[in-house]
C-alpha positions as CSV (number, residue, x, y, z in Angstrom):
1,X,117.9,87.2,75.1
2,X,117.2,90.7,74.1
3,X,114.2,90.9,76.4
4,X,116.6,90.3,79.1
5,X,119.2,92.4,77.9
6,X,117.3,95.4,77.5
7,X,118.2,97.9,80.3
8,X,114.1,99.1,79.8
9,X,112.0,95.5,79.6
10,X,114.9,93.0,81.5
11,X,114.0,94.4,84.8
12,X,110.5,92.3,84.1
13,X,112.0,89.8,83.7
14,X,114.0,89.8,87.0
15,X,114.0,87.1,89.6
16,X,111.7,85.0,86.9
17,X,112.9,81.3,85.9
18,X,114.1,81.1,82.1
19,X,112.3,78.0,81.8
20,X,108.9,79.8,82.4
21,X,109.5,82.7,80.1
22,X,110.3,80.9,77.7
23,X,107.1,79.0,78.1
24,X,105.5,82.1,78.5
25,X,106.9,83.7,75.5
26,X,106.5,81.2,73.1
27,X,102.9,80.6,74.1
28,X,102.0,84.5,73.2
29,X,103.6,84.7,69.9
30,X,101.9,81.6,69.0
31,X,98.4,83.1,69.9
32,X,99.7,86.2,68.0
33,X,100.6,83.9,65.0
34,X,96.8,82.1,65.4
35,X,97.7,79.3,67.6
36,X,97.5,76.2,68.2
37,X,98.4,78.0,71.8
38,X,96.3,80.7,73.0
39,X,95.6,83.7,75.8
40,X,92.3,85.1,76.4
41,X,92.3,89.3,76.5
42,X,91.5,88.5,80.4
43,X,94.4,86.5,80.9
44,X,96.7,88.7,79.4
45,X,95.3,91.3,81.6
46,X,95.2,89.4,84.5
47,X,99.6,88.0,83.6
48,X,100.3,91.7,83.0
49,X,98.1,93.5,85.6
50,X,100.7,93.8,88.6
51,X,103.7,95.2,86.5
52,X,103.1,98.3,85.4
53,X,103.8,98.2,81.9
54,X,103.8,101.3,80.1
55,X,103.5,102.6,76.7
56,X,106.8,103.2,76.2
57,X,108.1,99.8,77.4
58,X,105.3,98.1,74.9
59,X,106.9,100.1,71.8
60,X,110.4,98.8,73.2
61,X,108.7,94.8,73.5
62,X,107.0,96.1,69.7
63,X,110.6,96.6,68.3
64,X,111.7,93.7,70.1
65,X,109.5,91.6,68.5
66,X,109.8,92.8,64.7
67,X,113.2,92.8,65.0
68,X,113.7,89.2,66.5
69,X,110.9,87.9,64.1
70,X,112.9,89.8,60.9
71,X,116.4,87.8,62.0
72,X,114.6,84.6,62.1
73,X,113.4,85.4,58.7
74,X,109.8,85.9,59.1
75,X,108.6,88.0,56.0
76,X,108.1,91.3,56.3
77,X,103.8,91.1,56.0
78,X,104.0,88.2,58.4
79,X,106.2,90.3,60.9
80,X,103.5,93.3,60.3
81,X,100.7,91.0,60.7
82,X,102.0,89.5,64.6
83,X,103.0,93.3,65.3
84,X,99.6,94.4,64.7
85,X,98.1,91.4,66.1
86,X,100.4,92.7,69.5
87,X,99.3,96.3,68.8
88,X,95.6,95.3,69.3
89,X,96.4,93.7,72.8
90,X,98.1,96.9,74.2
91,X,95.2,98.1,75.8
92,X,95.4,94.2,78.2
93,X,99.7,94.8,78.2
94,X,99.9,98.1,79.5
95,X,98.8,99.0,83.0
């Protein structure tokens, strides 16, 4: 819900069925958290390639994601771990 209500990253998520981010979604942080689901570096290239994300929106999706993962009650090294664990696939995320 906050990736859609964000006035910066919703617009991604326009026109997309909630069924398959959600899919989506939970499939990444898993491979950010070590699995069992994972994405190669060329398939998050190849997922993000066509939407222009910038540095600016992946800090906004960073903060999205500590946050979300701090209400859910993920300790604070386990949130730092997935961030950084996102922070090494900006370079695929951001076009």
């Amino acid at each position: 819900d906050r990736l859609l209500d964000d006035d910066d990253i919703g617009p991604f998520f326009d026109d997309i069925e909630m069924a398959r981010i959600v899919d989506h979604q939970t499939k990444f942080i898993s491979s950010l958290m070590g699995g069992p689901a994972s994405y190669t570096d060329d398939q998050i290239e190849k997922m993000h390639a066509r939407l222009s994300v910038t540095h600016a929106h992946f800090d906004r999706l960073q903060d999205i994601l500590r946050e979300t993962l701090a209400d859910h009650g993920i300790e604070r090294a386990d949130v730092d771990a997935i961030a950084a664990s996102f922070e090494d696939r900006r370079g695929r995320v951001v076009g």
